[in-house]
C-alpha positions in Angstrom: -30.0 -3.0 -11.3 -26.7 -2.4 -9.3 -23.5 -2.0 -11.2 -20.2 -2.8 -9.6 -16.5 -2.2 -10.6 -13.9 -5.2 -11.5 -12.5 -4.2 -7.4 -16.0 -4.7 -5.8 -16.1 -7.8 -7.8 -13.1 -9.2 -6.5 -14.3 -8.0 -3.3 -17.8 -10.0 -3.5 -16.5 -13.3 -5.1 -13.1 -13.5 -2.6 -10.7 -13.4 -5.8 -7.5 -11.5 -4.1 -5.1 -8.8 -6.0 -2.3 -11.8 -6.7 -4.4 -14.0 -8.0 -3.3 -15.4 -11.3 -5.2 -13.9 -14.8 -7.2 -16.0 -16.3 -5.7 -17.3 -19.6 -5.9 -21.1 -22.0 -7.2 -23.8 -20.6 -4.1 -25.8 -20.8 -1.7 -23.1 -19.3 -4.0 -22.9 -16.4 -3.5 -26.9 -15.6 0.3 -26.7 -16.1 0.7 -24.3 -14.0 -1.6 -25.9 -11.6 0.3 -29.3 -11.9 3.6 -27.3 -10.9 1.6 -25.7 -7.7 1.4 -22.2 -8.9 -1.2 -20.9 -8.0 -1.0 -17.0 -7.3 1.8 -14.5 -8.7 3.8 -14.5 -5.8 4.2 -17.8 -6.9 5.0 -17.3 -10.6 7.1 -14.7 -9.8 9.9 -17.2 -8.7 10.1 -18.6 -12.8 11.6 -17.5 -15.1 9.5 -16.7 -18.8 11.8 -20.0 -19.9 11.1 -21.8 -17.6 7.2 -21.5 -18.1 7.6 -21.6 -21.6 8.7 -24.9 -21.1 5.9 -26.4 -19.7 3.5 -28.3 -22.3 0.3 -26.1 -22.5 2.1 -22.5 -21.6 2.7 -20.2 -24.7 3.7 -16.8 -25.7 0.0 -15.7 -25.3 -0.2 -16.9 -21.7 3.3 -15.6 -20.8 2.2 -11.9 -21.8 -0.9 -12.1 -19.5 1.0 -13.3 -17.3 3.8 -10.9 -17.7 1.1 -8.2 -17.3 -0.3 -9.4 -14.2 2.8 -9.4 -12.8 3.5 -5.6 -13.8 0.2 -4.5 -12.5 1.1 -6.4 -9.1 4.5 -4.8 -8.6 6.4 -8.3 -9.5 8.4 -9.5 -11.9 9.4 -13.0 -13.5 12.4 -14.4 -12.0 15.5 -12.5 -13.2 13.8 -9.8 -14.5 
């Protein structure tokens, strides 16, 4: 049995360093129904304005936060 790490994962499966974290169910549609769809792309809201989408909550704006960090961006105005 071969182990791999979470970067020869993404590497097999084609999943790309600004690719947005996995969080609910429902954040993921909203934010798909506004066409974001990687974090360059959700770096141009604000927390606010995510939070007021139906199905985005705190939880989801944290992971999200933290993707951001990791990736070098930021939310809007931050």
């Amino acid at each position: 049995m071969v182990r791999c790490g979470e970067a020869a994962v993404r590497i097999l499966v084609g999943m790309g360093e600004k690719e947005l974290p996995r969080t609910s169910r429902p954040a993921e549609s909203a934010l798909r129904a506004v066409g974001v769809t990687d974090l360059v792309e959700l770096a141009k809201w604000t927390r606010a304005d995510l939070a007021a989408l139906h199905g985005v909550g705190p939880k989801a704006i944290r992971i999200l936060g933290e993707a951001l960090s990791a990736a070098g961006l930021a939310f809007s105005g931050e």
